[in-house]
N, C-alpha and C positions, 0 to 999 in steps of 0.2 A: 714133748714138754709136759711134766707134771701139773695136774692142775691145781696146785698150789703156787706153781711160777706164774709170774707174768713179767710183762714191760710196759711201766708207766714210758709218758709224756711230760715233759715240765716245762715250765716257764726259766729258762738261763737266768734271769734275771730277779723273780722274788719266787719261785720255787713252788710253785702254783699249780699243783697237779693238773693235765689236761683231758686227757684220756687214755685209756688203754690201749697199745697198738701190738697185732699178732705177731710173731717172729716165727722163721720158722733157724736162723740161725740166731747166735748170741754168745759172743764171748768176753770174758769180762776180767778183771784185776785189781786187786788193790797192796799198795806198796808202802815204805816209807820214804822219807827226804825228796822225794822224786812224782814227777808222774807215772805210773804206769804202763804209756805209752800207748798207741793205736790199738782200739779192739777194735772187731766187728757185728756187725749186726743187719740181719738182710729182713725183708717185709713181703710177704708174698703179695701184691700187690691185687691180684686177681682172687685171692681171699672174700668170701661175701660178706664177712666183719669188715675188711678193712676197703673194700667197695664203697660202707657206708658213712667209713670217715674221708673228711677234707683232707687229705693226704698231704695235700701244697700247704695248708696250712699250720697243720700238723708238725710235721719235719721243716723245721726253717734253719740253715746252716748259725750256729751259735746260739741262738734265738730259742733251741731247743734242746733238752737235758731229756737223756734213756735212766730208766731208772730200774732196776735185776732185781724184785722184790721176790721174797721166798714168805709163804703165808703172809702175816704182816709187818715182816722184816724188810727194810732194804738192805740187800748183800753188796751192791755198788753201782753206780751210777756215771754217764761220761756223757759231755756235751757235744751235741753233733758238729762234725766236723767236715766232712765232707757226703755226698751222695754219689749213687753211680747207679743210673735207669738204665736196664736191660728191657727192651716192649717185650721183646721175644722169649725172654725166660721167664717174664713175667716178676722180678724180682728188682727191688731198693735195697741196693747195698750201702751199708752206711760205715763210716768211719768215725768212730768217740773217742774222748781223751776225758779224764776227770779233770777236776780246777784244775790242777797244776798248769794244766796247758794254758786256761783263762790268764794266770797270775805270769805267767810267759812275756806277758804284754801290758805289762804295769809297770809304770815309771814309780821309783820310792822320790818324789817329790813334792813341795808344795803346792799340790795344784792349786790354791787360790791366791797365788803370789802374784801380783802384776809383773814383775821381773822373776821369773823363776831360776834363772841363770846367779844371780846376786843372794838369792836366800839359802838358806839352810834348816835341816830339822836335827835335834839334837834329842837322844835318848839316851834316859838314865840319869843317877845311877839305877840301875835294875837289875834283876836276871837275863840274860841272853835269849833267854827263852819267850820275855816279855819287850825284850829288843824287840823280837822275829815278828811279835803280836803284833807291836805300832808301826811295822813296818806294811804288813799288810791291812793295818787299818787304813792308813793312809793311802795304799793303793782303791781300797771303794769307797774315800771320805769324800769324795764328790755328788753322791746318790745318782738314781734316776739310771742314765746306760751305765754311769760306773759300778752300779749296787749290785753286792752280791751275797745269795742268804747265807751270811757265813755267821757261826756262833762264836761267839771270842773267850777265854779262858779268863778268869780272875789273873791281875797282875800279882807276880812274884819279885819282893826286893833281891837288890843284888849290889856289886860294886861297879857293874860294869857300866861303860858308856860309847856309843858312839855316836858319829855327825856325817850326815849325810848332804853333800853340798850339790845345789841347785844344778850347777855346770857339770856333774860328773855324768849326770843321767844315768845312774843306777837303774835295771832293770830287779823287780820281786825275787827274783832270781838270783841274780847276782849278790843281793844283800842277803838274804837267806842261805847261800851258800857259803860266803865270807861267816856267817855266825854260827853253823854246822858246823866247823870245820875248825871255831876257834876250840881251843884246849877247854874240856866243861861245856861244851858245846850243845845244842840240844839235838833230838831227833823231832822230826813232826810229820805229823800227818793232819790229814781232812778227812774224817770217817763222816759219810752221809747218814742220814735216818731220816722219819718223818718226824713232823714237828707235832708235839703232846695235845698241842690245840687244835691249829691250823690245819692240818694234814698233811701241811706242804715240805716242799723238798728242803735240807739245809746240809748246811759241811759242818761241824765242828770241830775245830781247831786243836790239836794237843800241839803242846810243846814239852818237852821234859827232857834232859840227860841220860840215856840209856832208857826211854819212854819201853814203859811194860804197863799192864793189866794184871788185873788179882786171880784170871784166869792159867791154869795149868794142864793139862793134858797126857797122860802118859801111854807109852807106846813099846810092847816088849815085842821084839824083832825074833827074838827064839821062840814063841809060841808055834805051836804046828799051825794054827791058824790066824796069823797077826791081822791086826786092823789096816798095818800098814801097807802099802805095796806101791812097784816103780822107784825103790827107796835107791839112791844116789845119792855119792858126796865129790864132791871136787875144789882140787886150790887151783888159784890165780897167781904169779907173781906179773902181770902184765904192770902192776900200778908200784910195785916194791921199791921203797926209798929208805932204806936206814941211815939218809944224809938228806933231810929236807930243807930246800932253800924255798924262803916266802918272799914273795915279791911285790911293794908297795908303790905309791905314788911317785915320781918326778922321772929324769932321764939321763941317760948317760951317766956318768961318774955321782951324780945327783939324786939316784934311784935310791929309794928305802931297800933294805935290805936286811934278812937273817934267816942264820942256818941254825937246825937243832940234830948233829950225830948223836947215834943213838949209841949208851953202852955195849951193846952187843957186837959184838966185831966175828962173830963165828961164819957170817956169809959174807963175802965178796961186797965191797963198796957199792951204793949205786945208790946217785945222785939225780936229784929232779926239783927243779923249778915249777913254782904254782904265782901264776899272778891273783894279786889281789888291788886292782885297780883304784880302788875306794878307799885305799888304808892308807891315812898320814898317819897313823901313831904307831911308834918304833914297840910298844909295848904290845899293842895288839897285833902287831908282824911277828912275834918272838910265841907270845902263845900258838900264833896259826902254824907255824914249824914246827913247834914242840907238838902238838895233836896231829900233824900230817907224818911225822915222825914214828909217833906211836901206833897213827894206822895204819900205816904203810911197812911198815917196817917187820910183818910176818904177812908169811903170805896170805891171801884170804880163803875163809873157808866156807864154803858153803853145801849146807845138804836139803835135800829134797826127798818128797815123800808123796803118796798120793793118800787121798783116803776117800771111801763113797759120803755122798751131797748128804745122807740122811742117815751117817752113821751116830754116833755120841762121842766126841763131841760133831755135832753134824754143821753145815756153813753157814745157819743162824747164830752157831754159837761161837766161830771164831771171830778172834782181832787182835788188828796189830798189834805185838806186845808182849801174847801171850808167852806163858812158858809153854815149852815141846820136852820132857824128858822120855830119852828115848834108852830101854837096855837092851845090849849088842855083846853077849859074853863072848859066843860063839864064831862072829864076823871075824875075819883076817885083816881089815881095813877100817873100819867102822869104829867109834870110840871106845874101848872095852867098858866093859860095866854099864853102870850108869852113868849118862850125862846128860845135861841140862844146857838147852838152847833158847832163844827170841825170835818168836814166827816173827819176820821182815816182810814175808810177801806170801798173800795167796790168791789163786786165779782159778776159773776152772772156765764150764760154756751150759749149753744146755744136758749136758751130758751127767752120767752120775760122779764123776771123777771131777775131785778137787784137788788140785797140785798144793803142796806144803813148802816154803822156802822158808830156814833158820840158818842161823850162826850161831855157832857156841856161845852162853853167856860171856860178856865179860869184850866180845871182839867189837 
């Protein structure tokens, strides 16, 4: 481990740095629309640093946020999730997930309703993007165990609106992905840092349409000695629908309903159903097709790339967003020429290698 790494401690709940704790393993990610999913992180426990901390106290399941800071950058941060004591190896293996997993477990309702079943929350008109806002505002508008150090984005007008009714029990999830997913949709994320004042841990929130950064990076693959390396591209049609049907509130012959075929007719039919549980408006059903249409409807593409932790741009300086233009005259398979991509995802661990995931602008 560089001694420029380390691994804070935090308070899950106001982001309250606690101490320093050794690793000697650490793996980490950051993604968009989604969480990241399980990293790891192990604590030599027999370490005489970590001897002298409260360890029980220290590591509390939830209660307690890893924080992957690079000189005084945080690169990414996940709350613990689980532990696993080995006496014998001497080693706390730990299991982290960034908020997304916290927000997993958020009802989008009135929590201060006396009848929560009878009420409703109504947003807009706005941006979609500032839908997604109030929708997680209102999952930590409770404070206290509900609070979380999240920073929240200036509201964007828009024409949109939806209502979120008491009795549906919409999980953060659930609503946030009905608004992803609508046509105009946004992307987001929760990129961590510390706070300018405080020192402490926070998420800040983007929401945006095709969400980028003013950041660009370019990468020539015919160089005799390229920056890049482990470079990989692959399609999906596992999810491919050029005939998307969306599916709304009620039952039987009663169900909302609508399909958006796409002009293209050059592949083979192939039709797919998406429920959207929460949707009574025929209008907002008809956008979710038309966008599950358009994304579904080529196959997906996605490429990968490694680069070293302290090259330029080095892992202080990526995020989500960025542009990737990569030129490939030479490759058989690779985009000819120049093209221009949206880093979606990057992970790496204690090691010098950081994995690169993009999509072609525009997918």
């Amino acid at each position: 481990m560089a001694a420029l790494e380390r691994v804070w401690v935090c308070d899950t709940i106001t982001g309250q740095r606690l101490n320093v704790v050794p690793v000697k393993d650490f793996t980490w990610a950051r993604c968009f629309n989604e969480g990241a999913g399980e990293q790891q992180a192990s604590i030599p426990v027999n370490d005489p640093t970590v001897k002298m901390l409260d360890l029980r106290g220290l590591i509390v399941e939830r209660s307690s946020t890893l924080v992957y800071e690079v000189g005084s950058n945080v690169v990414a941060a996940g709350v613990v999730m689980d532990t696993d004591y080995d006496m014998d190896a001497g080693t706390l293996d730990i299991v982290h997930e960034d908020i997304w997993k916290l927000l997993d477990d958020r009802l989008v309702i009135n929590h201060g309703a006396a009848n929560i079943r009878t009420e409703k929350l109504i947003y807009g008109p706005l941006s979609l993007g500032t839908i997604a806002k109030r929708a997680v505002q209102e999952a930590i508008a409770p404070g206290g165990w509900y609070g979380l150090p999240i920073v929240f984005p200036a509201d964007v007008g828009g024409s949109e609106t939806r209502t979120y009714y008491g009795y549906q029990m919409q999980t953060v999830p659930d609503v946030l992905k009905e608004i992803m997913e609508s046509d105009g949709g946004p992307d987001i994320d929760f990129t961590p840092r510390w706070n300018a004042s405080t020192g402490s841990l926070e998420w800040v929130m983007r929401a945006a349409p095709n969400l980028a950064t003013s950041s660009a990076w370019g990468y020539n693959l015919d160089a005799a000695k390229p920056e890049a390396f482990k470079v990989k591209a692959k399609t999906d049609t596992g999810k491919f629908s050029n005939n998307a049907f969306a599916v709304g509130e009620g039952t039987e012959k009663n169900i909302l309903l609508r399909s958006n075929p796409t002009p293209d007719h050059s592949r083979p039919a192939a039709e797919s159903v998406t429920s959207f549980k929460g949707v009574k408006n025929l209008g907002v059903l008809g956008q979710l097709a038309v966008e599950r249409s358009r994304a579904l409807s080529v196959p997906t593409r996605h490429y990968s790339m490694s680069i070293l932790k302290n090259a330029t741009p080095g892992v202080t300086d990526l995020g989500l967003g960025d542009t990737i233009r990569v030129m490939s005259a030479a490759d058989p398979w690779m985009p000819p020429g120049l093209s221009t991509h949206r880093l979606i995802k990057y992970s790496g661990s204690l090691g010098m290698d950081v994995s690169l995931e993009f999509q072609p602008t525009g997918a």
